[in-house]
C-alpha positions as CSV (number, residue, x, y, z in Angstrom):
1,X,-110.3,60.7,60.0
2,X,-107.1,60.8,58.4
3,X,-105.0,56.8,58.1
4,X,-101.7,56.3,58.7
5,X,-100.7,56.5,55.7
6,X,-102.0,59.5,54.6
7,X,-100.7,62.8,56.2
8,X,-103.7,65.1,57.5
9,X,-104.9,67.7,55.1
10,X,-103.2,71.5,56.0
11,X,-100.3,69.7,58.0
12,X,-96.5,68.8,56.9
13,X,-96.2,64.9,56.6
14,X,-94.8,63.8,60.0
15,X,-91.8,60.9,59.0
16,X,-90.2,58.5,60.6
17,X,-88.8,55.1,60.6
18,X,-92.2,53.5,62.1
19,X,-94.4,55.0,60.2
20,X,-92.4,54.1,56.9
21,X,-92.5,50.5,57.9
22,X,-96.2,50.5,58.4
23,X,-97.2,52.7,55.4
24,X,-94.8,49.9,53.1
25,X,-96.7,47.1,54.5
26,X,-99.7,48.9,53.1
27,X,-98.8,49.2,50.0
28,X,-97.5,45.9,50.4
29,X,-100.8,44.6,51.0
30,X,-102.6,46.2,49.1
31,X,-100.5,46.0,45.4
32,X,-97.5,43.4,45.8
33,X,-93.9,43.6,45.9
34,X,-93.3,43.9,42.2
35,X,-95.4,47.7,42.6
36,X,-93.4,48.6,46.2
37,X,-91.0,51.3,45.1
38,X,-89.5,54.4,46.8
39,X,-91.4,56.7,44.9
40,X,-94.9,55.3,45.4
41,X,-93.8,55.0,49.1
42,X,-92.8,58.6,49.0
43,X,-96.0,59.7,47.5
44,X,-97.9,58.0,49.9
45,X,-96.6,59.2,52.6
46,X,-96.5,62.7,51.1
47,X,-93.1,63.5,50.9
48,X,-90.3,63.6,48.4
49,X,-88.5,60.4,47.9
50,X,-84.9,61.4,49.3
51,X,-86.7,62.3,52.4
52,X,-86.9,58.4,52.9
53,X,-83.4,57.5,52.6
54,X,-82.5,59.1,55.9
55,X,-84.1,56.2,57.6
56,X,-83.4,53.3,54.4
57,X,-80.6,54.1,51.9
58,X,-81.6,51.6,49.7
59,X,-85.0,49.6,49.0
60,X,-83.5,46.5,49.9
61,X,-82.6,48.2,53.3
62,X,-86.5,48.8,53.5
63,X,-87.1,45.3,53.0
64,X,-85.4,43.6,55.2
65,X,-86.5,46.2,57.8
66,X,-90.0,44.7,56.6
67,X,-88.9,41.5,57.4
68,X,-88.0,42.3,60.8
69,X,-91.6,43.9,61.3
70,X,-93.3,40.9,59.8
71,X,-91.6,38.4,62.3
72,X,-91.9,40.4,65.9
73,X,-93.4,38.4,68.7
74,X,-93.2,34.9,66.6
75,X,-91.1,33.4,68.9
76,X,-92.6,34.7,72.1
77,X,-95.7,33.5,71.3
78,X,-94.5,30.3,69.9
79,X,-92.5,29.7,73.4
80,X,-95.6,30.0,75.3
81,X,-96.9,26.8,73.5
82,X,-94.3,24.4,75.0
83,X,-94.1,20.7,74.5
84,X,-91.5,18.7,73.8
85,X,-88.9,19.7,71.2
86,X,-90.5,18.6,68.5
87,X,-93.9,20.6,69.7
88,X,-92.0,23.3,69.8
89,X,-90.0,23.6,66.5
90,X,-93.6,22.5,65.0
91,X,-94.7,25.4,66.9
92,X,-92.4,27.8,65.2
93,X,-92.6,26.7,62.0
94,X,-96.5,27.5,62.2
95,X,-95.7,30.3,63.4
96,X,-93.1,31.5,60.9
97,X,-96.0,30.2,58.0
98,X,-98.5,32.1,59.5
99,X,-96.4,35.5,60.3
100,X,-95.3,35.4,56.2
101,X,-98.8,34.6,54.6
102,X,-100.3,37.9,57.0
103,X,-98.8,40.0,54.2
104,X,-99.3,39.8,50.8
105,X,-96.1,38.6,48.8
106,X,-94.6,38.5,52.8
107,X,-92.5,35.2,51.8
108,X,-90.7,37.2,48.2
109,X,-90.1,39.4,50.9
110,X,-88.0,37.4,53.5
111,X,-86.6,35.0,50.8
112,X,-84.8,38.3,49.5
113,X,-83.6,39.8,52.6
114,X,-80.9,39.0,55.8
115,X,-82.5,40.8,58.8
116,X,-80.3,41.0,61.7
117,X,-82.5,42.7,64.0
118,X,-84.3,41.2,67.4
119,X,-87.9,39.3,65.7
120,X,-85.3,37.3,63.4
121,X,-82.2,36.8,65.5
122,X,-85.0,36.0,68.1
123,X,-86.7,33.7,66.4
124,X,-83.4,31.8,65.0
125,X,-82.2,31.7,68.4
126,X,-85.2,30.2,70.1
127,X,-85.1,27.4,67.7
128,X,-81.5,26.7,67.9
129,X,-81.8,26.9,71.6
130,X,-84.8,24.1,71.7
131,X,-82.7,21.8,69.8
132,X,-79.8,22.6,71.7
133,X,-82.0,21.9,75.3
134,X,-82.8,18.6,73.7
135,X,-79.3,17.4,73.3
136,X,-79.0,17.9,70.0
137,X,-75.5,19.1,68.9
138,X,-74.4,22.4,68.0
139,X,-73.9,21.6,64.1
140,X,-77.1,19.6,63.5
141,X,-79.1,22.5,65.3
142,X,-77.8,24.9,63.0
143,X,-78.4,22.7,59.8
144,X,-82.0,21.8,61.2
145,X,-82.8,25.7,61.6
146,X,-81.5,26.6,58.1
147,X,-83.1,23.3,56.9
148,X,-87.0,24.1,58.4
149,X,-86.7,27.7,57.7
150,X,-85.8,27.3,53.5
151,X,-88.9,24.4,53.8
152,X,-91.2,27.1,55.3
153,X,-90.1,30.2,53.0
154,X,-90.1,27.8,50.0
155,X,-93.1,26.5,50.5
156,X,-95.0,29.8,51.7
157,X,-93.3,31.0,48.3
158,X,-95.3,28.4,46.6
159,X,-98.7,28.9,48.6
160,X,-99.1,32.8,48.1
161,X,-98.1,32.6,43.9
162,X,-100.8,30.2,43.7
163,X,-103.2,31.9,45.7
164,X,-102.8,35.2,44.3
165,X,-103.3,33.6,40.7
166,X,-106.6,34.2,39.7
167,X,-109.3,32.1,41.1
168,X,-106.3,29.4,41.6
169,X,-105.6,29.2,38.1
170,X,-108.0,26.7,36.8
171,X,-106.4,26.8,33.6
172,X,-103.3,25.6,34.3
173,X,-105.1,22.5,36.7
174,X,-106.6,22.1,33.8
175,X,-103.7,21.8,31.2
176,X,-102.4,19.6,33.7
177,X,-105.3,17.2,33.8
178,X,-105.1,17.2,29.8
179,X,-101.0,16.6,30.1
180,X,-101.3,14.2,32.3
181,X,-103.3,10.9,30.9
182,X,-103.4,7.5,32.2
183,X,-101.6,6.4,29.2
184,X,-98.5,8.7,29.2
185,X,-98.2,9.7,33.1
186,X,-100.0,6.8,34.7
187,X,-98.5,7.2,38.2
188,X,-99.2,11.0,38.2
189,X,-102.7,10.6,36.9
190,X,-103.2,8.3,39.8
191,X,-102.2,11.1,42.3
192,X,-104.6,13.8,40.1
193,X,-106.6,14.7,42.9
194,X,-103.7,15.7,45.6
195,X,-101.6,17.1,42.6
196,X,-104.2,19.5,42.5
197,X,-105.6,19.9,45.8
198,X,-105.7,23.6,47.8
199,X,-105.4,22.2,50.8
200,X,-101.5,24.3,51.3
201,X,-101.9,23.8,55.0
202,X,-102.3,19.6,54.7
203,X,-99.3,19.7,52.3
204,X,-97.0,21.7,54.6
205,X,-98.0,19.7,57.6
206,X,-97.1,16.7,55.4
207,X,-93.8,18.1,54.8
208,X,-92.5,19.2,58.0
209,X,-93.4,16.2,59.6
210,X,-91.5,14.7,57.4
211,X,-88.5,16.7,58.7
212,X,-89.1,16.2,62.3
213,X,-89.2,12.6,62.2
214,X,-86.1,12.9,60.3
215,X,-84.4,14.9,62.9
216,X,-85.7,12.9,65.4
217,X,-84.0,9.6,63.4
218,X,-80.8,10.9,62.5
219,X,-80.1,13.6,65.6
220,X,-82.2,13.1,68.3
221,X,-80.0,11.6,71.7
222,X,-80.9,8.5,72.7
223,X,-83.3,9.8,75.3
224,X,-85.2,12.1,73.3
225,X,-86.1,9.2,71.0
């Protein structure tokens, strides 16, 4: 049985947009967005690169079109959670985290693109629109989208380098267990143990909390408080 991303032996490779989107993801997966190029897309969809360009003229084109893809049904599945507003946005955030981490390098990916299509505009909108139910203004619901977003990107940045690093890198925990001595970095050397931790999930639980109860301080209406 042939896969999707390989054309069936005696037969011209079929192309199109969908097809493109899921044979990138692929190669996505499989090798990382530093090895993602046209040509290895081409090749592996069996046909010649310029053939590809009908649907993206330009790689970055093809990545934000990934981006799209890699967000689609987030927010309709994070709406059927409900809860208050801050469930909700919680909710989303997850969601977002979850949505990026499913694809190798799939946070390099969004940082680096400015999808305009339904799964992000959806998304954005959704969240804007629970702040917005909540009474919160128009500016702060904006500045509170862009604000959770970067967190989640950033941090889902962080997460995949370090889990794609060779069994997590224990040579640089442990240069930084050598750096940092009681004597030199005392405060640091007390914190050793969640410095180090893998525990990505605790840590951006930790974090967004932190944001919530800092909308909920500064923004919130009176009622919602």
């Amino acid at each position: 049985m042939s896969s999707p991303s390989t054309p069936t032996r005696g037969r011209p490779a079929r192309l199109d947009r969908a097809r493109t989107l899921e044979t990138a993801l692929d190669l996505l997966n499989q090798s990382g967005l530093d090895a993602l190029t046209m040509r290895r897309l081409a090749d592996a969809m069996g046909v010649q690169a310029g053939a590809l360009y009908r649907y993206f003229a330009t790689k970055q084109d093809l990545l934000t079109a990934m981006a799209e893809r890699m967000l689609e049904g987030v927010s309709t599945s994070a709406q059927a959670e409900g809860g208050d507003w801050s469930e909700r946005l919680t909710t989303l955030a997850r969601a977002q985290r979850t949505a990026l981490l499913a694809h190798r390098d799939g946070a390099r990916v969004f940082a680096g693109t400015h999808a305009t299509g339904p799964s992000v505009l959806g998304f954005a909108d959704t969240f804007v629109g629970v702040l917005r139910e909540a009474g919160f203004q128009d500016e702060a619901a904006a500045r509170a989208l862009y604000t959770v977003v970067n967190y989640t990107v950033g941090h889902t940045l962080e997460e995949q380098a370090a889990l794609q690093a060779e069994d997590g890198d224990p040579e640089a925990v442990s240069a930084l267990r050598e750096a940092v001595t009681t004597d030199t970095y005392p405060h640091l050397n007390a914190t050793l143990p969640t410095l180090t931790s893998t525990d990505f999930t605790r840590l951006f639980e930790f974090g967004l909390d932190l944001i919530i109860e800092g909308l909920r301080a500064r923004h919130a209406p009176s009622s919602a408080k």
